[in-house]
N, C-alpha and C positions, 0 to 999 in steps of 0.2 A: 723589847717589851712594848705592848700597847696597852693605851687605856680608855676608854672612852667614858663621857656624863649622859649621851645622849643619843638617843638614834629617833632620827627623822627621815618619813613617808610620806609621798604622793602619790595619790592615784588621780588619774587622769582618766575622764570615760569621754570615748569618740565616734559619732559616725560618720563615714561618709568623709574622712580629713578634718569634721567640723567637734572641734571641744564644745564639749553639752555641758562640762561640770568638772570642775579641779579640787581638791578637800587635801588638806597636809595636814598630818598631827605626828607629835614629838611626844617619844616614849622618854622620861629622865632614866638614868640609871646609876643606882645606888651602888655603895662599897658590899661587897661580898658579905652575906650574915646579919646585914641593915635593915629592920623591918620597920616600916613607919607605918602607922595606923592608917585605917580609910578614913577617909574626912567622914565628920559625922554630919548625918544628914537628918531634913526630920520639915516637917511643915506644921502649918497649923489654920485652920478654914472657920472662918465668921461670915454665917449668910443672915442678910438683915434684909427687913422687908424695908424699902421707900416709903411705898405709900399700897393703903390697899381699898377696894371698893366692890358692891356685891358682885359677885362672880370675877373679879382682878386685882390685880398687882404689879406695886415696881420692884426687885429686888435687887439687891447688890451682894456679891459677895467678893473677898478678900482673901485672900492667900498667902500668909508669911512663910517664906525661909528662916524656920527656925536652927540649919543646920549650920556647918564651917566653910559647907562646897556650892557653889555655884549652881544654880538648877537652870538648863539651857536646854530650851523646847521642854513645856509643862501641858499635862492633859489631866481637867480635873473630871472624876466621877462620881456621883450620887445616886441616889434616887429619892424621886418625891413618897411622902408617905400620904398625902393625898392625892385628888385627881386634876393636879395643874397640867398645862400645858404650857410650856413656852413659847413665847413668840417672838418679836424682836430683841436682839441681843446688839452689845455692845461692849468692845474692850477684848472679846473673843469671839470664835468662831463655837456656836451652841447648838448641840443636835440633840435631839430626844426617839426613844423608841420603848414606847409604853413609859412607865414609871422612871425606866433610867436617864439618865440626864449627862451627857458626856460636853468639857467643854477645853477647847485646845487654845494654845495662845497664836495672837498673830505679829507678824514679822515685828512691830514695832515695841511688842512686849514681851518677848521670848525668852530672856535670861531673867532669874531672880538670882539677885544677888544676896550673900548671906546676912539675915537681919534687913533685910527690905520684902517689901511684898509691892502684891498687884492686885488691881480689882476690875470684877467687871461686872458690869447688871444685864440684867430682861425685863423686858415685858410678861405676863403670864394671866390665864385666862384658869377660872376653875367653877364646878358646879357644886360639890357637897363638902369640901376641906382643902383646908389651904396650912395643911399642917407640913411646918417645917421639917428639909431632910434633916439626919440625926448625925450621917455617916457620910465619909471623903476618904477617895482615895485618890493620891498625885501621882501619875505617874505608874501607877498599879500600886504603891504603899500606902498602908493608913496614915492618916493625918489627925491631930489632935482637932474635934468640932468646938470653938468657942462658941 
């Protein structure tokens, strides 16, 4: 008889004799019939303006883990319901194409952990509304907007 808890992978990419990149991950494995729920997951986005002046703006936004699991590598999406533009960004890497506003984390802020969050702001430029996004999605899931 065997039994096993666990089964662990390496993949290894090479060229040329030269490792580019090593990644291991460990499947657990449960008793036969055992089902355990998926962690529940869930966010939730507060964007606040800093400071604003005619035609600008600072803004911050924040992003909790409001679920049980870990979120490792996060991409936030909106879009503006005016006609801002962003500019300089900080905390993440911030790219815009028209109204949509896509914003991804950087190495040094990449996991949230469950009941912590992260923030990051911009710079932003507009000419007839500086009206707040409504709607977030993390990840491609909605997110609750405080």
């Amino acid at each position: 008889m065997c039994s096993a808890v666990a089964l662990k992978a390496m993949v290894t990419i090479s060229s040329g004799g030269v490792t580019l990149a090593t990644q291991t991950a460990t499947l657990t494995i449960g008793p036969t019939g055992t089902s355990q729920p998926p962690p529940r997951s869930g966010c939730a986005v507060s964007y606040s303006r800093q400071s604003e002046r005619s035609g600008g703006f600072v803004a911050q936004i924040t992003v909790a883990n409001t679920g049980s699991a870990q979120i490792a590598g996060w991409t936030l999406a909106f879009a503006f319901a005016g006609d801002q533009v962003v500019g300089n960004a900080w905390n993440a890497s911030v790219t815009q194409s028209g109204r949509n506003v896509t914003a991804t984390n950087l190495p040094y802020d990449r996991v949230i952990a469950p009941g912590a969050s992260v923030a990051f702001g911009f710079q932003g430029t507009w000419h007839s509304s500086d009206a707040s996004p409504t709607a977030f999605t993390l990840n491609g899931a909605a997110c609750t907007a405080r």
